[in-house]
C-alpha positions as CSV (number, residue, x, y, z in Angstrom):
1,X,12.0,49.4,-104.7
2,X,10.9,51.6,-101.6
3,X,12.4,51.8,-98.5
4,X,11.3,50.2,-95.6
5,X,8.3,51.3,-93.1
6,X,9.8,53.4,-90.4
7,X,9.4,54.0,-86.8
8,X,6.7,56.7,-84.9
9,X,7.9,60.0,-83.9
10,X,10.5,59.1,-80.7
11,X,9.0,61.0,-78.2
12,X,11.6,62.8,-76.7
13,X,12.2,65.1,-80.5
14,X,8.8,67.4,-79.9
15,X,8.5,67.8,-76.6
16,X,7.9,71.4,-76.0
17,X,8.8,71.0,-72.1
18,X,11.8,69.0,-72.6
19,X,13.6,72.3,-73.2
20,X,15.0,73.2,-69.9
21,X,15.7,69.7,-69.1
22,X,17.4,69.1,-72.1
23,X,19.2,72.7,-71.6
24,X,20.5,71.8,-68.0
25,X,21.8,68.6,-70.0
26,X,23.8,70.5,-72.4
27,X,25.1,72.9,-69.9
28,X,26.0,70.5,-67.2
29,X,28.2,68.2,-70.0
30,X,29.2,71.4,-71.7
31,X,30.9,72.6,-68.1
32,X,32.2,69.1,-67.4
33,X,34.1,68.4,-70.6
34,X,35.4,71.9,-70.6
35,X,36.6,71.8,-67.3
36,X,38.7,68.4,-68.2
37,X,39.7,69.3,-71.1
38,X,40.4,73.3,-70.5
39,X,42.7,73.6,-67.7
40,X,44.0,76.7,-68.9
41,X,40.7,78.4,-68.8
42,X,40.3,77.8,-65.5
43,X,44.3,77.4,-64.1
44,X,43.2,79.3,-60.7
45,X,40.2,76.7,-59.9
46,X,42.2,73.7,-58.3
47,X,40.4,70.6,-59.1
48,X,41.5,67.1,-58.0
49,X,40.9,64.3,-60.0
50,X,38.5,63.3,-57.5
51,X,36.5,66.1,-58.0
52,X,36.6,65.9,-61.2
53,X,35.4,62.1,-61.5
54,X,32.7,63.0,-58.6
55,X,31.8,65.9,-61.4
56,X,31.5,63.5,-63.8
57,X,29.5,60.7,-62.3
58,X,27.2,63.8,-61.4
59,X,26.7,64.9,-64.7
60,X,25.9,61.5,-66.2
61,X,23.6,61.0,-63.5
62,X,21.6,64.6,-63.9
63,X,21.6,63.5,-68.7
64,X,20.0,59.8,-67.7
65,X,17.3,61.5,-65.2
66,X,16.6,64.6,-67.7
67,X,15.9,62.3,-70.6
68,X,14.6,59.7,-69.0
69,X,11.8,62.4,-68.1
70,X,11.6,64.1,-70.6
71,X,10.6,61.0,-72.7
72,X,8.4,60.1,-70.3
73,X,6.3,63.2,-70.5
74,X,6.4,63.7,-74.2
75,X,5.3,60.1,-74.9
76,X,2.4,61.5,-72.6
77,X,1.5,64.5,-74.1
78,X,2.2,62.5,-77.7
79,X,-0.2,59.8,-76.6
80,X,-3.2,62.4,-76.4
81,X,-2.5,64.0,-79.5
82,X,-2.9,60.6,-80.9
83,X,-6.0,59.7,-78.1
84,X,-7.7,62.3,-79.8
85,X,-7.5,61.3,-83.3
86,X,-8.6,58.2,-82.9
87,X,-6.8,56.0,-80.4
88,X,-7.6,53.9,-78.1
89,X,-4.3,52.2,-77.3
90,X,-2.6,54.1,-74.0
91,X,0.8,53.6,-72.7
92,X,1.4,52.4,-69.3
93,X,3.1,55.3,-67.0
94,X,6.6,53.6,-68.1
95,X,6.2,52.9,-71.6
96,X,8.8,54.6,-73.8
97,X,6.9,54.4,-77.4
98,X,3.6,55.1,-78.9
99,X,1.5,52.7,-80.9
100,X,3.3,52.3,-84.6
101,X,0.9,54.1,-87.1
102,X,0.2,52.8,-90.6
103,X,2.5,54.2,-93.6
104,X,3.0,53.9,-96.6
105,X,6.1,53.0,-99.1
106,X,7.2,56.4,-98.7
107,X,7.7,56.0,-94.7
108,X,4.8,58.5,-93.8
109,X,1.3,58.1,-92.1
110,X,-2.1,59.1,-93.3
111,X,-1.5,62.4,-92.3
112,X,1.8,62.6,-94.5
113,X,4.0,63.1,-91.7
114,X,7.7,61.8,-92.3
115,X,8.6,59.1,-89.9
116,X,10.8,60.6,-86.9
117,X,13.9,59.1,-87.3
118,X,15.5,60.8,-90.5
119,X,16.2,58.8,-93.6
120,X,13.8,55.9,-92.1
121,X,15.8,54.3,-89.6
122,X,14.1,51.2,-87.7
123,X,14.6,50.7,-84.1
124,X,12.8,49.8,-80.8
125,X,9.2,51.4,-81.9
126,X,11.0,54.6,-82.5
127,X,11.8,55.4,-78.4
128,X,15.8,55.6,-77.4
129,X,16.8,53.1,-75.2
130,X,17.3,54.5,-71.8
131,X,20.4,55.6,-70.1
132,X,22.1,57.4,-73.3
133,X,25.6,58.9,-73.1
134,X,26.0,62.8,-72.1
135,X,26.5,64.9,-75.2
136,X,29.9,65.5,-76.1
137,X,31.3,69.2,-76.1
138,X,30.8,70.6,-79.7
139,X,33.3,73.3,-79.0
140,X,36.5,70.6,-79.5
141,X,35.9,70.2,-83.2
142,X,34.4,73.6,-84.0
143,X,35.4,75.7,-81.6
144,X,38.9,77.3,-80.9
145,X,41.2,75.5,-78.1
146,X,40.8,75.4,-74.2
147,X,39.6,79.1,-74.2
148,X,36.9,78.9,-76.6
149,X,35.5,75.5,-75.0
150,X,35.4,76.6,-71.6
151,X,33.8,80.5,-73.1
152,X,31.1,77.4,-75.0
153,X,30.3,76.2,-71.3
154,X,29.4,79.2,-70.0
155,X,27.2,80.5,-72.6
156,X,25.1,77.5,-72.6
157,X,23.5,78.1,-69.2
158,X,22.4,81.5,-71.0
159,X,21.2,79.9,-74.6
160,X,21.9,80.5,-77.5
161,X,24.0,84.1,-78.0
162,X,21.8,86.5,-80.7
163,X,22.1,87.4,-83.4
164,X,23.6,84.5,-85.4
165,X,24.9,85.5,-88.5
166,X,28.6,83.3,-89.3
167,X,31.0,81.5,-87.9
168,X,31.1,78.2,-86.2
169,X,30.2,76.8,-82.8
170,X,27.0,75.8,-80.7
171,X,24.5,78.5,-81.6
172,X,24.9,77.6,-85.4
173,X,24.6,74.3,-84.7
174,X,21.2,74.9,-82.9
175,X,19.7,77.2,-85.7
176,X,20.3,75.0,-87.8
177,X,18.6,72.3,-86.3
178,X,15.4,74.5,-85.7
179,X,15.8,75.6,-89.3
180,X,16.0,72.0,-90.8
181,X,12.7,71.4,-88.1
182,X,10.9,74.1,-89.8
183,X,11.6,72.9,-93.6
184,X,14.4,75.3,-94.3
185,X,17.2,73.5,-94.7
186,X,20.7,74.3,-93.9
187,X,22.3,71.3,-95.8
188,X,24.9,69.5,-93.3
189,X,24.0,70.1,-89.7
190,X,27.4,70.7,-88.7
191,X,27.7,74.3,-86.5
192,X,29.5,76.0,-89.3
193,X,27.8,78.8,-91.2
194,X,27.4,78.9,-94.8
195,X,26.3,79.8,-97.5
196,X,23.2,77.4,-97.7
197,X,22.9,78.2,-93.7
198,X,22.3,81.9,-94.8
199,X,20.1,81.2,-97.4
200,X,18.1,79.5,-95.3
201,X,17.5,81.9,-93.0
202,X,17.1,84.2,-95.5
203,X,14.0,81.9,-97.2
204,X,13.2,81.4,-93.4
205,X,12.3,85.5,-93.0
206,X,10.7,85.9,-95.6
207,X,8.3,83.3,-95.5
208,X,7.6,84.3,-92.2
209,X,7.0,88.2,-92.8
210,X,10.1,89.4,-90.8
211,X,12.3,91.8,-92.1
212,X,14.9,90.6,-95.1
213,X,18.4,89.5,-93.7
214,X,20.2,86.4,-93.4
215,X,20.9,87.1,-89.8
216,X,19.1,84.9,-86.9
217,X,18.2,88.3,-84.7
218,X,15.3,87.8,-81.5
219,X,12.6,87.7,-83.4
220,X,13.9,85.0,-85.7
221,X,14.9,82.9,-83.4
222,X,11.9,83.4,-81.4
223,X,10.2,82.4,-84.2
224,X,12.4,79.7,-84.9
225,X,12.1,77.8,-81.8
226,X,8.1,77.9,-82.1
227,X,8.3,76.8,-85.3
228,X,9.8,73.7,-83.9
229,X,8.4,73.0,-81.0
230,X,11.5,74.1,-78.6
231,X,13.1,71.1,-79.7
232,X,16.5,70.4,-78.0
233,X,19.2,70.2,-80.4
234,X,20.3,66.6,-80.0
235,X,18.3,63.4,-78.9
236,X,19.6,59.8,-77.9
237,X,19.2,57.2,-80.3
238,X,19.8,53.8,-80.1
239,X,21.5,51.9,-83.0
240,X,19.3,49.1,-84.4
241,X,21.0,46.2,-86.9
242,X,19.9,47.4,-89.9
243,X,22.4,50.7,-88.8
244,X,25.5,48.6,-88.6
245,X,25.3,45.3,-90.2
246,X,25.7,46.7,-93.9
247,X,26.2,45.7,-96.6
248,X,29.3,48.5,-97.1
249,X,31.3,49.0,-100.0
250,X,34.2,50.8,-101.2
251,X,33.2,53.1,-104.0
252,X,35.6,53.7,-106.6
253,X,36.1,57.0,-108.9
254,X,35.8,54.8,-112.1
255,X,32.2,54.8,-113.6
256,X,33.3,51.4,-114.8
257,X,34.3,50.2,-111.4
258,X,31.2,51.2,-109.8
259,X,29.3,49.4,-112.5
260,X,30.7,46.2,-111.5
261,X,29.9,46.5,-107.8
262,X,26.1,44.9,-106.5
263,X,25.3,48.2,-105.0
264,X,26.8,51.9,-104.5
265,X,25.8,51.3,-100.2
266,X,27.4,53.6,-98.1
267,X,31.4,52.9,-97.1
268,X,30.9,53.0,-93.7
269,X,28.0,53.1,-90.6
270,X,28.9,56.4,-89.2
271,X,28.8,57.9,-92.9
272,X,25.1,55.6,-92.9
273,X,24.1,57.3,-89.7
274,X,25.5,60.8,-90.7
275,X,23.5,60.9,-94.1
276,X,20.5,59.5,-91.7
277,X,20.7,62.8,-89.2
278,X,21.2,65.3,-91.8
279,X,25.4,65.7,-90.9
280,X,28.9,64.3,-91.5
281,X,31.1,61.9,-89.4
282,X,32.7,64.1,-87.8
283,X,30.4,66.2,-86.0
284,X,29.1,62.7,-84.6
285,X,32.3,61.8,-83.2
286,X,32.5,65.2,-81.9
287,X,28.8,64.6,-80.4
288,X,30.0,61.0,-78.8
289,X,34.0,61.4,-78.0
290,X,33.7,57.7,-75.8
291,X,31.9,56.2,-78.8
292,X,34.1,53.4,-81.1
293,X,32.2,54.2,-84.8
294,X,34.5,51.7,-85.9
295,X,33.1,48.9,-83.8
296,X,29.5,49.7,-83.8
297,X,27.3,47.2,-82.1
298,X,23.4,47.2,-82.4
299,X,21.8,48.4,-79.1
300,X,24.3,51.0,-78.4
301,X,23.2,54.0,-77.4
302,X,24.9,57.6,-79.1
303,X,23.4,61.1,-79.3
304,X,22.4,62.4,-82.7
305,X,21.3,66.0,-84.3
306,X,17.6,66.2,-83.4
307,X,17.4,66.7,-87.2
308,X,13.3,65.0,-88.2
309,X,10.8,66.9,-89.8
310,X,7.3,66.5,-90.8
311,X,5.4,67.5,-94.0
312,X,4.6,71.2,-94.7
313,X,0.7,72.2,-93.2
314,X,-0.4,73.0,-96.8
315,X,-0.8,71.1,-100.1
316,X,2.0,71.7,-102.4
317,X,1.0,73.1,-105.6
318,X,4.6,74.1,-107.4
319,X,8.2,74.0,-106.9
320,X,10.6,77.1,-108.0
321,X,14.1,76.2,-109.0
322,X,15.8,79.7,-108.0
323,X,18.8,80.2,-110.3
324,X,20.7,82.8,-109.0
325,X,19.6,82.1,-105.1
326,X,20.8,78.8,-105.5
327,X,17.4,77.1,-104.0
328,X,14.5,75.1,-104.7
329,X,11.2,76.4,-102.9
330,X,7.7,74.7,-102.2
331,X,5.0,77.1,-102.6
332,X,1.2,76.0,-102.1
333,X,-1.5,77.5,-104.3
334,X,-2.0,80.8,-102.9
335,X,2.2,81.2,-103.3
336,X,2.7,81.5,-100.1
337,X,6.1,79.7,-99.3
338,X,6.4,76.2,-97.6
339,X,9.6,75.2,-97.8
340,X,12.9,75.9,-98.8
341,X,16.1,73.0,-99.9
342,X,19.9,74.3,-100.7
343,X,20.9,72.9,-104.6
344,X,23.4,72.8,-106.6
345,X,22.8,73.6,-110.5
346,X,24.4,73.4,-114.1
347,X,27.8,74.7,-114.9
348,X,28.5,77.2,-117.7
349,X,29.4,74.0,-119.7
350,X,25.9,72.1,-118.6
351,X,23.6,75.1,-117.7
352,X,20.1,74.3,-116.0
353,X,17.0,75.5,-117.8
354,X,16.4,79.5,-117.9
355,X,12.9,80.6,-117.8
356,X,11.3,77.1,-117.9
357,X,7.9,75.7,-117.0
358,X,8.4,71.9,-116.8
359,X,6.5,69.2,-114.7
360,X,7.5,66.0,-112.8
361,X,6.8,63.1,-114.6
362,X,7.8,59.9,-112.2
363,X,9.6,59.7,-108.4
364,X,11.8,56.9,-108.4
365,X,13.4,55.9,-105.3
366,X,16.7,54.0,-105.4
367,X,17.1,54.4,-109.6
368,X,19.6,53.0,-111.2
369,X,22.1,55.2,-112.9
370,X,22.6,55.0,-116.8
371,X,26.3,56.4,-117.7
372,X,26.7,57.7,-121.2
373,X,29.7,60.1,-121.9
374,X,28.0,61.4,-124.9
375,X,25.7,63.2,-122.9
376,X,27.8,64.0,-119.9
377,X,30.8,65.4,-121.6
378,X,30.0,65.3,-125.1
379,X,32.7,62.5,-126.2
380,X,32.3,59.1,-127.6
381,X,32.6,56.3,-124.6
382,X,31.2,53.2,-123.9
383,X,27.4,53.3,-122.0
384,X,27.2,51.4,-118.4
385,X,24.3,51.0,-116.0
386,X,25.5,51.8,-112.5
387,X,23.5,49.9,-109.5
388,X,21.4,52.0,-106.8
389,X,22.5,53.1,-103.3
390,X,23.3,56.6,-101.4
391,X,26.7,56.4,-103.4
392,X,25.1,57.0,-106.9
393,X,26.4,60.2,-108.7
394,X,22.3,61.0,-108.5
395,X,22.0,59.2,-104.6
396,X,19.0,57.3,-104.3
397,X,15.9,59.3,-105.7
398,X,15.4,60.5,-109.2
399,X,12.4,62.6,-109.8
400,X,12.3,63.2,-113.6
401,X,11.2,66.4,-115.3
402,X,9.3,67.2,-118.4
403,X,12.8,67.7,-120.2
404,X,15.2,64.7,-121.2
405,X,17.8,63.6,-118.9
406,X,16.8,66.4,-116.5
407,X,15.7,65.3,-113.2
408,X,16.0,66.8,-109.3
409,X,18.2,64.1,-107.3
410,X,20.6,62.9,-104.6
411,X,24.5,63.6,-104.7
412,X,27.0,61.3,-102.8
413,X,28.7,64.1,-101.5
414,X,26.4,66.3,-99.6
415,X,28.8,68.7,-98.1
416,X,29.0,69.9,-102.3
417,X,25.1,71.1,-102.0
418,X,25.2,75.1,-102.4
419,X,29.1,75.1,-103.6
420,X,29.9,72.4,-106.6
421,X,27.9,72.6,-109.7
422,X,25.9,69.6,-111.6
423,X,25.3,68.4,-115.4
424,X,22.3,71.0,-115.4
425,X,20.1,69.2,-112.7
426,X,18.7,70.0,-109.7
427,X,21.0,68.2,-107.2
428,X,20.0,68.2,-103.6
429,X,21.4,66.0,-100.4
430,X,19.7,62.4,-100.1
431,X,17.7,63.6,-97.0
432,X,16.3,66.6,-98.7
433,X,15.7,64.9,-101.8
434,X,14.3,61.7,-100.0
435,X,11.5,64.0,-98.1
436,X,10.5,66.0,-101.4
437,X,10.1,62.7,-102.4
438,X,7.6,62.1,-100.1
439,X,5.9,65.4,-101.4
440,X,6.3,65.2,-105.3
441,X,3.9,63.4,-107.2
442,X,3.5,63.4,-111.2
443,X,2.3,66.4,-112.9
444,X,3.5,69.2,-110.2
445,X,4.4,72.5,-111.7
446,X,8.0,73.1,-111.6
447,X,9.1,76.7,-112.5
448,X,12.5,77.4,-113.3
449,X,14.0,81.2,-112.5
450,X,16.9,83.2,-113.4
């Protein structure tokens, strides 16, 4: 089964000129919310509630202008990109989306670019409905109290605060974004640095010929940002049906229980639309504090991680499964490095190959799970088939290997990528292992290292 076509590229994502608009966004709700909800960062500034609501209004005025024209003039600049390809279809002056190209089962067009929205979600010809809601502080959930949200607003009219090298807060959250952009993924978008963050960054330098480190210094970001077009670091999107209307199940711990359910689907929307922008549930709520995820209605407009990416600008030619690094790598045939994607491998108990040169046999999207406790955990048990979904213990791709019951896949839990262990797999998050997809095909090389 394959996934369903997806949208174009939503304007507003690339825009190299939507920066500063998107910046005076950020800043202006940044300052807003930490001025409500900080009062004793700023006990000597007396502000009436009046003020306060005028404040307001202002700021949600200045985020509806700023992306209303920032989309406006990406979809331009968009529109003859694709003019000069080929087409002859042109937007009116206040059209919001660009005609839908062609793709295939995979979600990506003829020149193998992944669709936009992350994880293929359908909606209005890929544009955001206009108004969106302001951005919500990110300080409140990542942050420390009154002090550090107001200390958040303030560095936001400066950017992003260099180097970046740990901890948690806005200018993680933005490098990671650019990161994921550039094909070097952090895992979970969340603003907390980790392992998988650093790694990144680390895969990130190299490939890049800067100096070795894991930290995000000038020239990284520098890099960083044109590497991804100076993306802003969230976008609005609006929810279409397929986002909210299900199905949703509750997945039990029992292999035997799951093998009696129709599909392992996601719980919940918000854990749908988390998977679907690279992050978890919370740091959406944090990103939309007015927003009911419990009583999601299609049309609603919420601000996401600008988290899409497109294919790498070389052919793949092998993979490198990095054992000690804990990464898989893309290199095309000169072995210069594509892309990088955190993992999590074998266990002592269920070790992944050492020293191996395997190939991919068959990509399988949405596979069906075969339990057998003989090979899982070496003990007699009774065999079940478990039904597809995000919620499979290998989430919804399978790409086999040269090498019985060895395969690069999915997880259910992606926050686990880069800290649990697996059965001696490769086991990626469902949005990393959905765009290698997209990239695999049978007979690649796939190398593993110690």
């Amino acid at each position: 089964m394959s996934p369903p076509s997806r949208p174009a590229l939503p304007a507003a994502a690339a825009a190299p000129g939507a920066t500063t608009a998107a910046s005076r966004v950020v800043a202006a709700a940044a300052i807003a919310i930490a001025l409500s909800l900080a009062p004793a960062a700023h006990a000597q500034i007396p502000v009436r509630d009046t003020a306060r609501d005028t404040l307001r209004d202002s700021v949600r005025d200045l985020v509806r202008d700023s992306v209303r024209d920032s989309v406006r003039d990406s979809v331009r600049g968009a529109w003859r990109d694709t003019a000069r390809a080929g087409s002859t279809a042109a937007p009116g002056d206040s059209a919001v989306r660009l005609p839908t190209p062609r793709r295939d089962s995979l979600g990506r067009d003829a020149g193998g670019r992944e669709a936009a929205v992350p994880g293929g979600a359908p909606g209005a010809g890929g544009a955001p409905a206009l108004p969106a809601p302001a951005p919500g502080p990110l300080a409140p959930a990542i942050g420390a109290g009154a002090g550090g949200r107001a200390l958040t607003a303030v560095r936001a009219l400066g950017g992003v605060r260099l180097p970046v090298a740990g901890g948690r807060g806005v200018d993680v959250f933005q490098v990671q974004v650019l990161l994921t952009a550039a094909g070097f993924s952090p895992g979970v978008v969340d603003g907390s640095w980790g392992r998988s963050t650093a790694l990144a960054v680390r895969a990130y330098r190299r490939a890049n010929a800067l100096p070795a480190g894991d930290a995000v210094d000038e020239a990284t970001y520098a890099r960083l940002a044109e590497s991804a077009h100076r993306r802003p670091a969230v976008v609005p999107y609006t929810l279409a049906a397929a986002d909210v209307r299900g199905p949703f199940r509750r997945i039990p711990g029992d292999y035997y229980a799951k093998a009696r359910l129709d599909c392992l689907c996601y719980e919940s929307a918000i854990e749908r639309l988390a998977e679907r922008f690279h992050t978890t549930p919370a740091t959406l709520r944090t990103l939309n504090p007015d927003v009911d995820f419990d009583a999601l209605r299609a049309g609603a407009a919420i601000v996401v991680p600008n988290t899409w990416r497109t294919a790498p600008p070389r052919e793949l030619a092998r993979l490198i499964v990095e054992g000690s690094a804990g990464g898989l790598r893309g290199e095309d045939a000169d072995g210069a490095l594509l892309f990088w994607l955190p993992t999590s491998l074998g266990s002592s108990a269920h070790p992944s190959p050492n020293e191996a040169r395997l190939r991919i046999r068959s990509v399988t999207l949405r596979p069906w799970y075969h339990y057998d406790p003989r090979v899982l955990s070496n003990r007699a048990g009774r065999r079940a088939d478990l039904p597809p979904g995000p919620n499979s213990p290998v989430g919804d791709v399978w790409i086999q290997l040269s090498r019985a019951h060895l395969g690069i896949h999915g997880t259910p839990e992606p926050s686990r990528i880069g800290v649990g262990t697996s059965h001696g797999c490769v086991r990626l998050t469902n949005w990393d292992a959905r765009w290698l997809a997209g990239l695999a095909r049978a007979g690649l090389e796939v190398l593993f290292q110690s």
